[in-house]
CHARMM internal coordinates of N, CA and C (Angstrom, degrees):
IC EDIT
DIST 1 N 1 CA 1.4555
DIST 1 CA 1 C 1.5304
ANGL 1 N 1 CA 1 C 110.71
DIST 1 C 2 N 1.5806
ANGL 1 CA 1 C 2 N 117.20
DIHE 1 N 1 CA 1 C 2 N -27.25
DIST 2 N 2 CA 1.6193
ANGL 1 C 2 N 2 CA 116.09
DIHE 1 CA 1 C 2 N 2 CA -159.02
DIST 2 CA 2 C 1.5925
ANGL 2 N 2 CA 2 C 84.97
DIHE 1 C 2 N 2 CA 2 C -82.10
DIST 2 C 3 N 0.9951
ANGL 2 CA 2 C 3 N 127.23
DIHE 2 N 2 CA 2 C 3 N -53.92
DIST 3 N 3 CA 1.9773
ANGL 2 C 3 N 3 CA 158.87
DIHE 2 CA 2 C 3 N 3 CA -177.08
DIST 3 CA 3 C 2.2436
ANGL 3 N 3 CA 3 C 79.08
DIHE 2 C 3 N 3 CA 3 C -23.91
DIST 3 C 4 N 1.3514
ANGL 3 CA 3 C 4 N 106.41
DIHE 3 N 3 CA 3 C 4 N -68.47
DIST 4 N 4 CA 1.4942
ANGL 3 C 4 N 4 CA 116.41
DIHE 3 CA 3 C 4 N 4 CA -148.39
DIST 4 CA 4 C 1.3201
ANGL 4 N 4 CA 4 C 95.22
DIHE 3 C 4 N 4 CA 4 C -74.34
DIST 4 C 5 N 1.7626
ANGL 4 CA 4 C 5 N 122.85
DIHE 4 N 4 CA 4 C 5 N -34.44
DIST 5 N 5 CA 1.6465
ANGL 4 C 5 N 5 CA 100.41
DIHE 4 CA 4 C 5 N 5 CA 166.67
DIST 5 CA 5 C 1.0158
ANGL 5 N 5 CA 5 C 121.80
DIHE 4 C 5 N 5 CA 5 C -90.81
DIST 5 C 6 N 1.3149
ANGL 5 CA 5 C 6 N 123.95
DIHE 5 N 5 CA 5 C 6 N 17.32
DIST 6 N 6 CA 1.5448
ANGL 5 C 6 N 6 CA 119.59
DIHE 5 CA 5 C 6 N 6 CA -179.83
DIST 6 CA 6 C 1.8350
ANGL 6 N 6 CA 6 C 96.07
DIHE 5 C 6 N 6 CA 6 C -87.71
DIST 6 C 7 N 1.7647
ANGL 6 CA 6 C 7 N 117.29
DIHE 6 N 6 CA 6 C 7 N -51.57
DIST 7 N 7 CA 1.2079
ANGL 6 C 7 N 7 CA 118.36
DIHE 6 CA 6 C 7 N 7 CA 179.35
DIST 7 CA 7 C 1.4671
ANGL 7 N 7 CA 7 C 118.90
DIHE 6 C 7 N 7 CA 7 C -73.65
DIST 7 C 8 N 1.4951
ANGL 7 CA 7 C 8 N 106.27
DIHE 7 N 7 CA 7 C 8 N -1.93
DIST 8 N 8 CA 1.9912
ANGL 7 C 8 N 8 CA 93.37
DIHE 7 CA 7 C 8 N 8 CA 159.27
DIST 8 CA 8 C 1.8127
ANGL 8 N 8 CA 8 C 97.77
DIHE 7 C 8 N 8 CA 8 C -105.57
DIST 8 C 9 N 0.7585
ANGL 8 CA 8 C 9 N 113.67
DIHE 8 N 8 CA 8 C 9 N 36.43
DIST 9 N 9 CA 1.4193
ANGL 8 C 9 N 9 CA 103.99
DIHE 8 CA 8 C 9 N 9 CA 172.95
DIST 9 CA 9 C 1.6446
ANGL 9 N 9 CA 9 C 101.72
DIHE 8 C 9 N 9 CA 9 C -116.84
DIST 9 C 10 N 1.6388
ANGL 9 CA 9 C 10 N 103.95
DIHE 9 N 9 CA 9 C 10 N -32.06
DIST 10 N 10 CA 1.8155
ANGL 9 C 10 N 10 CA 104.18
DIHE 9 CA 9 C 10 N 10 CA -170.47
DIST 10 CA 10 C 1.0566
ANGL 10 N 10 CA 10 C 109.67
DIHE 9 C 10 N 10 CA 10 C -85.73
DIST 10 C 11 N 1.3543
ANGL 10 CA 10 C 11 N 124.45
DIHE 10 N 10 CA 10 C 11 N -30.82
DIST 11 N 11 CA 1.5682
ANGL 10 C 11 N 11 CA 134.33
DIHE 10 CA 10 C 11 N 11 CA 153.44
DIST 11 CA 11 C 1.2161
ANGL 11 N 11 CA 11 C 130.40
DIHE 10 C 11 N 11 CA 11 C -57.08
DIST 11 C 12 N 1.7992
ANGL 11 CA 11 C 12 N 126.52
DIHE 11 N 11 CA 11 C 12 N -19.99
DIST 12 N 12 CA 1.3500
ANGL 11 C 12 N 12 CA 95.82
DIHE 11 CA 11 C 12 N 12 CA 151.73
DIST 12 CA 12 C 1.6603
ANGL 12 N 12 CA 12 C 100.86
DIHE 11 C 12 N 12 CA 12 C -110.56
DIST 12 C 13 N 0.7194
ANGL 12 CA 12 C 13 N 151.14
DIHE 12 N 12 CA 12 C 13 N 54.33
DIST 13 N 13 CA 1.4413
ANGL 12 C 13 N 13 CA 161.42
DIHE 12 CA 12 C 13 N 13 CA 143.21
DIST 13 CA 13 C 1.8368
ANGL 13 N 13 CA 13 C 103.61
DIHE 12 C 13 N 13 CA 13 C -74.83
DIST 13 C 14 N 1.4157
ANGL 13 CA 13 C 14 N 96.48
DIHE 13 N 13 CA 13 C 14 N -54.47
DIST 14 N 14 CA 1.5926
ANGL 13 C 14 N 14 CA 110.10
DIHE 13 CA 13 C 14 N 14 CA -179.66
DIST 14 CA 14 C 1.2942
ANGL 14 N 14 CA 14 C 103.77
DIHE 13 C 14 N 14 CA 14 C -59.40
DIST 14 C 15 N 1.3357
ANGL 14 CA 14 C 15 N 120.49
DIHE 14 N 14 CA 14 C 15 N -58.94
DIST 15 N 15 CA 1.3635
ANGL 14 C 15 N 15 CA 120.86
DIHE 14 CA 14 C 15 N 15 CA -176.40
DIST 15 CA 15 C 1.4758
ANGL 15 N 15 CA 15 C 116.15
DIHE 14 C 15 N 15 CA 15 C -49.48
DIST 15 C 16 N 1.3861
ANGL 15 CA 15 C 16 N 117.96
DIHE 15 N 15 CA 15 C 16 N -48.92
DIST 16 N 16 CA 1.4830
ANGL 15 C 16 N 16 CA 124.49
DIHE 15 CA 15 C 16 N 16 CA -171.85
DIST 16 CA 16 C 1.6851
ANGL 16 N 16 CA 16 C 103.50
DIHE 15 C 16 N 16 CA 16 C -76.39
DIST 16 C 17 N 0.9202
ANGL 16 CA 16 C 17 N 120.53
DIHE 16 N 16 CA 16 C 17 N -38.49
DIST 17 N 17 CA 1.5169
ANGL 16 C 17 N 17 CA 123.52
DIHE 16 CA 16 C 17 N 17 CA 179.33
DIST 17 CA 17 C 1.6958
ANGL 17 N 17 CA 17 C 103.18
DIHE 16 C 17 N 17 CA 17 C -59.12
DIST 17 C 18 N 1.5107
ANGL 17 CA 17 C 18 N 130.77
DIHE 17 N 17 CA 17 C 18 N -32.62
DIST 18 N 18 CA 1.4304
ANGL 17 C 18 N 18 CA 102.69
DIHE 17 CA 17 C 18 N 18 CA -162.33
DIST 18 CA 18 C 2.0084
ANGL 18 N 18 CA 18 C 80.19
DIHE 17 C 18 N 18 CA 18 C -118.66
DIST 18 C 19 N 0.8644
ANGL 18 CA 18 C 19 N 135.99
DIHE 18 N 18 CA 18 C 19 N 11.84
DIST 19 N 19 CA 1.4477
ANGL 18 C 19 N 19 CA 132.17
DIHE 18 CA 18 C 19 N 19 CA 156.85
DIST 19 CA 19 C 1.5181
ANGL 19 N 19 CA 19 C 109.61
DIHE 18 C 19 N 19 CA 19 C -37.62
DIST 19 C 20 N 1.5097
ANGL 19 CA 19 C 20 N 104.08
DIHE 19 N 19 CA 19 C 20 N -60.67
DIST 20 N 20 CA 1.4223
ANGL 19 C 20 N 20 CA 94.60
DIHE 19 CA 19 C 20 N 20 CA -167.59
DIST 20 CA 20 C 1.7267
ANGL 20 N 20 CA 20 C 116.48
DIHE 19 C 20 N 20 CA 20 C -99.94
DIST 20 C 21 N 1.8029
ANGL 20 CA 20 C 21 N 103.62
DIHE 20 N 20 CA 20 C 21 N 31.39
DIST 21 N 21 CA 1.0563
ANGL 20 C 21 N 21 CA 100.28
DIHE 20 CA 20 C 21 N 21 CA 164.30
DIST 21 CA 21 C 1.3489
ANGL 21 N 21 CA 21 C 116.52
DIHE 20 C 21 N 21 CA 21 C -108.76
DIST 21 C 22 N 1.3256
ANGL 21 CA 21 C 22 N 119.90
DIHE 21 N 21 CA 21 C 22 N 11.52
DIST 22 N 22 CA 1.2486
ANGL 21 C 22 N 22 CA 164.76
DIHE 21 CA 21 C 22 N 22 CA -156.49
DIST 22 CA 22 C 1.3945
ANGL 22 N 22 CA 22 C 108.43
DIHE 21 C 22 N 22 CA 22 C -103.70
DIST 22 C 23 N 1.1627
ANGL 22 CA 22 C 23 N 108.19
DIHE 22 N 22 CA 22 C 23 N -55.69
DIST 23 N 23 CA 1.4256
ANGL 22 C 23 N 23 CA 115.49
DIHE 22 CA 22 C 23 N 23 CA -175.68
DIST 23 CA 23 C 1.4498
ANGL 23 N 23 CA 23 C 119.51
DIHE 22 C 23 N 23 CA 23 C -95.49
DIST 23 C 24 N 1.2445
ANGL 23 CA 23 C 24 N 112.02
DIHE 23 N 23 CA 23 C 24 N -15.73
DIST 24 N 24 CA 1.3522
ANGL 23 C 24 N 24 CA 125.93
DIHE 23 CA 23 C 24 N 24 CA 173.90
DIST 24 CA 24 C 1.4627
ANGL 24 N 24 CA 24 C 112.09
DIHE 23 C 24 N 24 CA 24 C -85.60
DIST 24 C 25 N 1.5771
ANGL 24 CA 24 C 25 N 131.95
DIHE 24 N 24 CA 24 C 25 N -30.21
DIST 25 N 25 CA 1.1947
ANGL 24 C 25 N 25 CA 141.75
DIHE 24 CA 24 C 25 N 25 CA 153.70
DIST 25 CA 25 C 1.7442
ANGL 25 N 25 CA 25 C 119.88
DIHE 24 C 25 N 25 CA 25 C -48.41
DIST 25 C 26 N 1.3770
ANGL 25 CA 25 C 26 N 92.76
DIHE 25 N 25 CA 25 C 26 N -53.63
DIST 26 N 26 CA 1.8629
ANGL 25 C 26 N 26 CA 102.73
DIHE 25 CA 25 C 26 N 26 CA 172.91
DIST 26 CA 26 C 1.3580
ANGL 26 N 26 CA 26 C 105.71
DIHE 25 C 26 N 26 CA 26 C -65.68
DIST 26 C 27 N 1.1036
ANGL 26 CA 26 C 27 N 125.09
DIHE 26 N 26 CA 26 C 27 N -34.45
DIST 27 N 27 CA 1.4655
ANGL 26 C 27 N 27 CA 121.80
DIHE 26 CA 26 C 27 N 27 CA 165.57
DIST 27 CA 27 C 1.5011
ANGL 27 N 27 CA 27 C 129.98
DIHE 26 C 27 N 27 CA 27 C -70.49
DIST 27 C 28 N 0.8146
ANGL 27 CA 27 C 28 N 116.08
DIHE 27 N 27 CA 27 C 28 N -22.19
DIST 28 N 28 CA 1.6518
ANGL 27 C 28 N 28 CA 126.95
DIHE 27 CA 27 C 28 N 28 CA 162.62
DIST 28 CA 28 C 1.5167
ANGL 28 N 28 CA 28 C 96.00
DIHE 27 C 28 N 28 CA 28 C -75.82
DIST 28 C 29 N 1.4092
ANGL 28 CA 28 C 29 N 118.88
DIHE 28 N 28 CA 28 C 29 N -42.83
DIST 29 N 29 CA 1.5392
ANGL 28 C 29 N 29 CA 92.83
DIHE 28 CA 28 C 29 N 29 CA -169.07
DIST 29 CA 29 C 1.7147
ANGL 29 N 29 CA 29 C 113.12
DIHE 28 C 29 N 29 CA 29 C -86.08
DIST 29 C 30 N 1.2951
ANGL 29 CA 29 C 30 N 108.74
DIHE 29 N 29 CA 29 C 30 N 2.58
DIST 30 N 30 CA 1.4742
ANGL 29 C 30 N 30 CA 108.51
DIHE 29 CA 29 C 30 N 30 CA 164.01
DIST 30 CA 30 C 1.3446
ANGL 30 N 30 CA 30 C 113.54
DIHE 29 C 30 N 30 CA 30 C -97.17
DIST 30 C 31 N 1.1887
ANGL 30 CA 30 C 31 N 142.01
DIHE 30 N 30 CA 30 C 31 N -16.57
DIST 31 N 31 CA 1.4665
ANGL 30 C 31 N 31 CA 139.29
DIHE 30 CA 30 C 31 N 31 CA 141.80
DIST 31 CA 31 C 1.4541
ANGL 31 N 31 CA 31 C 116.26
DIHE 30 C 31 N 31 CA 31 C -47.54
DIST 31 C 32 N 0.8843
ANGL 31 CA 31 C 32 N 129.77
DIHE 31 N 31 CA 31 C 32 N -61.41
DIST 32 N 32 CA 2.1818
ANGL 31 C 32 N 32 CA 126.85
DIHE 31 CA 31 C 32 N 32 CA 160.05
DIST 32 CA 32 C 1.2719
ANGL 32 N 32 CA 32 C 96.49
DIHE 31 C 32 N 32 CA 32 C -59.83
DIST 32 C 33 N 0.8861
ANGL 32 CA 32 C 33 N 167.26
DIHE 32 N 32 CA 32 C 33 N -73.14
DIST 33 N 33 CA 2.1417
ANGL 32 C 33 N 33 CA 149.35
DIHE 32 CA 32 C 33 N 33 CA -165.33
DIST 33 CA 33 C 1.4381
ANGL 33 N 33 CA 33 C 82.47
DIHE 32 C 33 N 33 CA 33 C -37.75
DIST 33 C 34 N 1.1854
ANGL 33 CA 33 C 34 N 110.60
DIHE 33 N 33 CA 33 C 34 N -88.64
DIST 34 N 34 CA 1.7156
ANGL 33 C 34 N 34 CA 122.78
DIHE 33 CA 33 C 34 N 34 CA -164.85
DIST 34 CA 34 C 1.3181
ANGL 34 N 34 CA 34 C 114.85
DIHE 33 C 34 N 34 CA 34 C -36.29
DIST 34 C 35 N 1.3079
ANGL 34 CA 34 C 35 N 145.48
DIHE 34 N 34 CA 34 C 35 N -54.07
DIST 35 N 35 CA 1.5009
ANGL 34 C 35 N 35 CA 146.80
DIHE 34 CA 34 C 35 N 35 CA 105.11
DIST 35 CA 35 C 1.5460
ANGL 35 N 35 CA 35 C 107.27
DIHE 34 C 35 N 35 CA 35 C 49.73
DIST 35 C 36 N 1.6935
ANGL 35 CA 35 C 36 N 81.32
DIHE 35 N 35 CA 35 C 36 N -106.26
DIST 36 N 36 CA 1.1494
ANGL 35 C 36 N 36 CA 123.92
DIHE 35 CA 35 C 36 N 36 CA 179.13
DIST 36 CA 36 C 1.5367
ANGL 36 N 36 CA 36 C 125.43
DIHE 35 C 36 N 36 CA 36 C -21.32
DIST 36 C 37 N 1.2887
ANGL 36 CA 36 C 37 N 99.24
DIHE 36 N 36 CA 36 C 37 N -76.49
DIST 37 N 37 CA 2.0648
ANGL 36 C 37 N 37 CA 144.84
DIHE 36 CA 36 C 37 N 37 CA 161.24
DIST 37 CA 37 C 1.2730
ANGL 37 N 37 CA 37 C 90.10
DIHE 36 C 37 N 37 CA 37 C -39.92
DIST 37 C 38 N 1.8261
ANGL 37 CA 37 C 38 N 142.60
DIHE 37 N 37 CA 37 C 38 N -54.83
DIST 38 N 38 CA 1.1499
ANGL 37 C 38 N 38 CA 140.26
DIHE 37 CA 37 C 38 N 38 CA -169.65
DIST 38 CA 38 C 1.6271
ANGL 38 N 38 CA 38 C 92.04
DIHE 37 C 38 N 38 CA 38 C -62.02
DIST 38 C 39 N 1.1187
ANGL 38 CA 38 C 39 N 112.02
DIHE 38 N 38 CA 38 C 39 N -73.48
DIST 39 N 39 CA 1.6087
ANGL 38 C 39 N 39 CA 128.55
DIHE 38 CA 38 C 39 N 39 CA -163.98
DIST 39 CA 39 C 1.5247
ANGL 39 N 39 CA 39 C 103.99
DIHE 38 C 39 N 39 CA 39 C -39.12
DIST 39 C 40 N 1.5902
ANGL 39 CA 39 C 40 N 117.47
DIHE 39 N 39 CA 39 C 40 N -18.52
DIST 40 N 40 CA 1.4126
ANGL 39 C 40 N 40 CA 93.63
DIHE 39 CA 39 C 40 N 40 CA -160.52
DIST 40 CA 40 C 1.6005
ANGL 40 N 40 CA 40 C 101.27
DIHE 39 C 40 N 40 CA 40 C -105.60
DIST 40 C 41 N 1.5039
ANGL 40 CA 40 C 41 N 95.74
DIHE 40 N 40 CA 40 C 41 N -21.03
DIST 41 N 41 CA 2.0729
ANGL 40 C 41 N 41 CA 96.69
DIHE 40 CA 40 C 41 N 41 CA 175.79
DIST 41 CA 41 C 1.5675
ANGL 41 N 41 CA 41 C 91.91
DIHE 40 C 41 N 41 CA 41 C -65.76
DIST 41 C 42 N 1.4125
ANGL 41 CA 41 C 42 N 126.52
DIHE 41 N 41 CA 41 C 42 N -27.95
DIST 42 N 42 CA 1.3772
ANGL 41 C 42 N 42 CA 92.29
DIHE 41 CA 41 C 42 N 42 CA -155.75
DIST 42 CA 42 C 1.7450
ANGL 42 N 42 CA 42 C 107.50
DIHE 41 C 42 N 42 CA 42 C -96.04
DIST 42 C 43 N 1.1857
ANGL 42 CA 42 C 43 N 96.98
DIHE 42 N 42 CA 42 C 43 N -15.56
DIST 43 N 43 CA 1.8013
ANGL 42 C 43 N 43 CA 116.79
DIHE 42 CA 42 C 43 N 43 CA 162.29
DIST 43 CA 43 C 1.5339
ANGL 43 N 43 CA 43 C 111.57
DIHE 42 C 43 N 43 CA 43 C -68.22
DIST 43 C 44 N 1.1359
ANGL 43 CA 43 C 44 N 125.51
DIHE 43 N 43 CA 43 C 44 N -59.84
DIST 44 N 44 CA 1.7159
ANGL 43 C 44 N 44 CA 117.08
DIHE 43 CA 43 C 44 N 44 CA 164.49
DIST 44 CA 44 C 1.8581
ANGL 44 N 44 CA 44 C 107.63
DIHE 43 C 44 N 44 CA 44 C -96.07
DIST 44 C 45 N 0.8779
ANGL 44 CA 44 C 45 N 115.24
DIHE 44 N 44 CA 44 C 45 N 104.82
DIST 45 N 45 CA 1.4338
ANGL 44 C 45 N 45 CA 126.18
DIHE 44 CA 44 C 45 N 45 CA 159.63
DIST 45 CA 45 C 1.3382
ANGL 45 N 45 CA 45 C 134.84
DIHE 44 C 45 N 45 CA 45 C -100.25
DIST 45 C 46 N 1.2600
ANGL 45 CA 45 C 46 N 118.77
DIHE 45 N 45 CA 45 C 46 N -43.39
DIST 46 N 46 CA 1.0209
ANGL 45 C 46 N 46 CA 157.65
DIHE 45 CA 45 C 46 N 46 CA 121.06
DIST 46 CA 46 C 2.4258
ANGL 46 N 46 CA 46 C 106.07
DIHE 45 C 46 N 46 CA 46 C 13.21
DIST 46 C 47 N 0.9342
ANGL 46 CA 46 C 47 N 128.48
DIHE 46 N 46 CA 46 C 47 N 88.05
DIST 47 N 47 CA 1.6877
ANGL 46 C 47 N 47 CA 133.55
DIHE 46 CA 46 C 47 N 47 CA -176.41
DIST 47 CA 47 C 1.6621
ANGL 47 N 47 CA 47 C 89.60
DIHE 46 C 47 N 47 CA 47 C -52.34
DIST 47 C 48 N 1.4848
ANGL 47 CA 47 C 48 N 124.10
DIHE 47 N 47 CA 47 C 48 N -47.76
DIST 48 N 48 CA 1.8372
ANGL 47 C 48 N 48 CA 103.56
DIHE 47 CA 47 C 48 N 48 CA 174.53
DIST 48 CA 48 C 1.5023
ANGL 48 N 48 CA 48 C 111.85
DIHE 47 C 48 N 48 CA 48 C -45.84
DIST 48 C 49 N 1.5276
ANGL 48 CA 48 C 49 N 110.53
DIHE 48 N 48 CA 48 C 49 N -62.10
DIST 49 N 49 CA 1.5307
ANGL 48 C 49 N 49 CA 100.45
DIHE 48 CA 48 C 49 N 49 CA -159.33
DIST 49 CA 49 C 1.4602
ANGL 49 N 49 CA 49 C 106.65
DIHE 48 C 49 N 49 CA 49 C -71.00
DIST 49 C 50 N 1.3903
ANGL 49 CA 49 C 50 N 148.39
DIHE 49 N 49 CA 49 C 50 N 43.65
DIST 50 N 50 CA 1.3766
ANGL 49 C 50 N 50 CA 133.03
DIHE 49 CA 49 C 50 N 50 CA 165.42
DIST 50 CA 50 C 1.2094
ANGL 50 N 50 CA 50 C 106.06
DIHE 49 C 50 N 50 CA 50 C -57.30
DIST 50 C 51 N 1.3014
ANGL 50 CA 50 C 51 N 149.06
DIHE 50 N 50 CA 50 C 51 N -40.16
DIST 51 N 51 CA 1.5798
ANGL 50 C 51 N 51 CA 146.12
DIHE 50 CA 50 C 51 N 51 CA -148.93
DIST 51 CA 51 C 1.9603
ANGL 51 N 51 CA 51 C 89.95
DIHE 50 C 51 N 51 CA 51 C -74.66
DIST 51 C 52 N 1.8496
ANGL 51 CA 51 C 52 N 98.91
DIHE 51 N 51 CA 51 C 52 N -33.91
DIST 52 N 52 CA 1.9556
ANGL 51 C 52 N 52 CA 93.30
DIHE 51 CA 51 C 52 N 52 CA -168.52
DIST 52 CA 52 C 1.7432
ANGL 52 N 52 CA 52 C 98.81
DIHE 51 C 52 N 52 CA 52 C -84.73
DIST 52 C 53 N 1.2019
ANGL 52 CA 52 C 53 N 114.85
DIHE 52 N 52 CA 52 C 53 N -31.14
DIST 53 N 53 CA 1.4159
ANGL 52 C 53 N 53 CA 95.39
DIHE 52 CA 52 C 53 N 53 CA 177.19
DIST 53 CA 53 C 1.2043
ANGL 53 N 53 CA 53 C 120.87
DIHE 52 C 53 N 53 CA 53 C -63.58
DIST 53 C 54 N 1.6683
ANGL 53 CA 53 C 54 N 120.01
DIHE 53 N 53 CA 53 C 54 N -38.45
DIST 54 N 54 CA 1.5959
ANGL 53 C 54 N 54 CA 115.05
DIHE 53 CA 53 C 54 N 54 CA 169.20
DIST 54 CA 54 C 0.9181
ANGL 54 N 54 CA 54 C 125.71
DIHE 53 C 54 N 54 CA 54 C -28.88
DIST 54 C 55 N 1.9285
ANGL 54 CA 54 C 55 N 101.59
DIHE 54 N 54 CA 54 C 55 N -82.18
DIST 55 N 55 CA 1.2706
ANGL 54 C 55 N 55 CA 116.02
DIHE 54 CA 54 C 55 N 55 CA 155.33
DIST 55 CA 55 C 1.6754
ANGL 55 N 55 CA 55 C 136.03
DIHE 54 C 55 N 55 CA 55 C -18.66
DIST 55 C 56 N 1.3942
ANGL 55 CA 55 C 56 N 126.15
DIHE 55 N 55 CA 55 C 56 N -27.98
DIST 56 N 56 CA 1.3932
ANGL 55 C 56 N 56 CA 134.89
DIHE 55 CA 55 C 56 N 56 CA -134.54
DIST 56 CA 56 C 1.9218
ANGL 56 N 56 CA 56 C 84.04
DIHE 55 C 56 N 56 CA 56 C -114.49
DIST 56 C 57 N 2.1869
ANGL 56 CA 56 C 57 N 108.76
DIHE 56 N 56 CA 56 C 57 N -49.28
DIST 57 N 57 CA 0.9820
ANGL 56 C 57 N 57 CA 119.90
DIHE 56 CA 56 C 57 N 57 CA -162.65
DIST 57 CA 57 C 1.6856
ANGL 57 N 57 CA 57 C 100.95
DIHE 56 C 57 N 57 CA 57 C -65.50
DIST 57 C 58 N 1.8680
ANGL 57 CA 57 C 58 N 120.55
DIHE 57 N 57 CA 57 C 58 N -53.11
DIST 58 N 58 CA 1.3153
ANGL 57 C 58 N 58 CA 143.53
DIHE 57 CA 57 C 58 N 58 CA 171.13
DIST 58 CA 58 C 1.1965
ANGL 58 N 58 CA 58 C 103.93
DIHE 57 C 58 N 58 CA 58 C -30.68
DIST 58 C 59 N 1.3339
ANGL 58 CA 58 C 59 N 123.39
DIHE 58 N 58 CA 58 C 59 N -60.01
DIST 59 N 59 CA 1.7413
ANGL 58 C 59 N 59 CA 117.24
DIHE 58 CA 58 C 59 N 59 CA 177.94
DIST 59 CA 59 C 1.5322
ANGL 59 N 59 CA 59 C 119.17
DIHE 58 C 59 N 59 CA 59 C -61.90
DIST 59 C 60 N 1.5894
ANGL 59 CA 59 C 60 N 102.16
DIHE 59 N 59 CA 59 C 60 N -44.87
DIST 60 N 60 CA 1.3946
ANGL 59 C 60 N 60 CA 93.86
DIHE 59 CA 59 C 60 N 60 CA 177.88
DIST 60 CA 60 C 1.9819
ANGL 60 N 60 CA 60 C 126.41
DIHE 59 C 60 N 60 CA 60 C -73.83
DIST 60 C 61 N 1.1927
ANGL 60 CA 60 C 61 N 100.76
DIHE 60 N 60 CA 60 C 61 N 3.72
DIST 61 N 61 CA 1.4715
ANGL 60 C 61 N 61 CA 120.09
DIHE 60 CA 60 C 61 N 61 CA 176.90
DIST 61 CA 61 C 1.3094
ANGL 61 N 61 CA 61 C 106.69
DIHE 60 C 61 N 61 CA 61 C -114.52
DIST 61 C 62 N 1.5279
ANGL 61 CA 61 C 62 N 133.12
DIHE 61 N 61 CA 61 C 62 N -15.74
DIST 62 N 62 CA 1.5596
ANGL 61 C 62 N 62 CA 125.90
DIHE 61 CA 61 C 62 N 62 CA 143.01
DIST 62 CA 62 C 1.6738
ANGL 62 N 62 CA 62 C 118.04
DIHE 61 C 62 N 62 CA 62 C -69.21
DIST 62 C 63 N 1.3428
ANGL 62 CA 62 C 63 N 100.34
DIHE 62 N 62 CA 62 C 63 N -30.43
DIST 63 N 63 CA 1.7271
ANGL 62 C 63 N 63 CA 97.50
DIHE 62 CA 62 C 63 N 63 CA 173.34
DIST 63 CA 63 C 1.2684
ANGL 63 N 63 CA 63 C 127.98
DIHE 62 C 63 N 63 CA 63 C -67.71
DIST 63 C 64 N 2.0424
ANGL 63 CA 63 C 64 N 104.81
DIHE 63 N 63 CA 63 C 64 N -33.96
DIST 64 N 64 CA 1.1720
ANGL 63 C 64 N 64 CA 109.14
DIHE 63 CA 63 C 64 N 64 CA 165.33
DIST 64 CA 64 C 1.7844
ANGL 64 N 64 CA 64 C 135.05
DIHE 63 C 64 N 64 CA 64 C -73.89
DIST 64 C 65 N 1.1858
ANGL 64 CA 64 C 65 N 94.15
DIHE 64 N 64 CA 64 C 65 N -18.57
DIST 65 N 65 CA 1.4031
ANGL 64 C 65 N 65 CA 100.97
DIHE 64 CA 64 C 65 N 65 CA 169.47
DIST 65 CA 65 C 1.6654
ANGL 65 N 65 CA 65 C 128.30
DIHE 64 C 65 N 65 CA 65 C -86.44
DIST 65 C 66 N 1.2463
ANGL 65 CA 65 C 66 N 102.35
DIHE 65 N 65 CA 65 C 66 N -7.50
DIST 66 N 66 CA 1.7678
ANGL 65 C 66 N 66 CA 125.91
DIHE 65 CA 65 C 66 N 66 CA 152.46
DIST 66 CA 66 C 1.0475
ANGL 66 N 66 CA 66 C 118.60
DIHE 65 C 66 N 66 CA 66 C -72.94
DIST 66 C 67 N 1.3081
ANGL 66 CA 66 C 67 N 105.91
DIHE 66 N 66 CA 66 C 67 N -33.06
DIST 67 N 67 CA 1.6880
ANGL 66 C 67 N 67 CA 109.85
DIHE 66 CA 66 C 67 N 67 CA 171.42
DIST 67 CA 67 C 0.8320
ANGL 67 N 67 CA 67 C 102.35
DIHE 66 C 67 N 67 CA 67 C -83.26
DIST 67 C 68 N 1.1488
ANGL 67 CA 67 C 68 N 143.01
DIHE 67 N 67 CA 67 C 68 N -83.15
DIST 68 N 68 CA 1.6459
ANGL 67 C 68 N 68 CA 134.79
DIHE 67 CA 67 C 68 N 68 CA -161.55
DIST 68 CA 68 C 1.9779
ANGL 68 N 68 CA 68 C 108.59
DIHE 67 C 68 N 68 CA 68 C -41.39
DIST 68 C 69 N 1.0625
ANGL 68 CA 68 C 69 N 107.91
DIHE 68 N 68 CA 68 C 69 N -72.40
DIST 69 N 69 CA 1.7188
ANGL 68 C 69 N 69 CA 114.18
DIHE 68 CA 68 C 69 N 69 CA 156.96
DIST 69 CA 69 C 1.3948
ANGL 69 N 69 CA 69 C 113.11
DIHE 68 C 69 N 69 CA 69 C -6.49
DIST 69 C 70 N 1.8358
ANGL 69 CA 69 C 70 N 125.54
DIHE 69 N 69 CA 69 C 70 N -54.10
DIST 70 N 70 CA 1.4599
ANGL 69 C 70 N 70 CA 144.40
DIHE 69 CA 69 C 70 N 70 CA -178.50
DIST 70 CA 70 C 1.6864
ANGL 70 N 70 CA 70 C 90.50
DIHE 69 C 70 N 70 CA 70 C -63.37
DIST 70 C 71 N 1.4163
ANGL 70 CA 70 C 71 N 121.37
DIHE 70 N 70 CA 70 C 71 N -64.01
DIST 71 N 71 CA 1.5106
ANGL 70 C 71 N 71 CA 122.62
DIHE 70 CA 70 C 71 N 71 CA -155.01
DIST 71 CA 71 C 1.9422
ANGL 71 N 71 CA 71 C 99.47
DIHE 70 C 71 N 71 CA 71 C -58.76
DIST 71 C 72 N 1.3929
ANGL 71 CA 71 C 72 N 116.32
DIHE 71 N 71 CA 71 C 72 N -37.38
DIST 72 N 72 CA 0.9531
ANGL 71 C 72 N 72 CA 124.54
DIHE 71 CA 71 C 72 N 72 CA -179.19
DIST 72 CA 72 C 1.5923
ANGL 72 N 72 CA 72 C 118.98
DIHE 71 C 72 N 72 CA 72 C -54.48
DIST 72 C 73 N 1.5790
ANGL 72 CA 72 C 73 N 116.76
DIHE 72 N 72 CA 72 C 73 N -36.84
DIST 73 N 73 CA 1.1795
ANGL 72 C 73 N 73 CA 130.70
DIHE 72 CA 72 C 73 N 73 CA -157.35
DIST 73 CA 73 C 1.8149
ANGL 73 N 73 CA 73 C 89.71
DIHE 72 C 73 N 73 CA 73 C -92.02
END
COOR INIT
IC SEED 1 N 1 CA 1 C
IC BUILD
């Protein structure tokens, strides 16, 4: 019995210990979106290129969701 609360005690210790490495990762990857998203209004500005800023914003919000996906893994 002592054995089974010792291993739910290290397990959520474990859990709470990498939470906020977790969250600090997802946060880096919303600092590069934001970045990114900056870089691309100021790279297409321009009312022709809307089709490249889409495009430009879409990648950088597929990159970010690879990232976050990575923090997960």
């Amino acid at each position: 019995m002592n054995k089974v609360k010792i291993g739910s005690c290290l397990l959520l210790c474990t859990l709470f210990l990498a939470q906020p490495s977790y969250a600090g990762c997802k946060s880096d990857c919303l600092d590069e979106y934001q970045s990114a998203k900056e870089d691309c209004i100021n790279l297409h500005d321009d009312p022709d290129e809307a089709d490249d800023l889409r495009m430009c914003i879409d990648d950088a919000k597929a990159a970010y969701n690879e990232c976050v996906e990575d923090c997960e893994n």
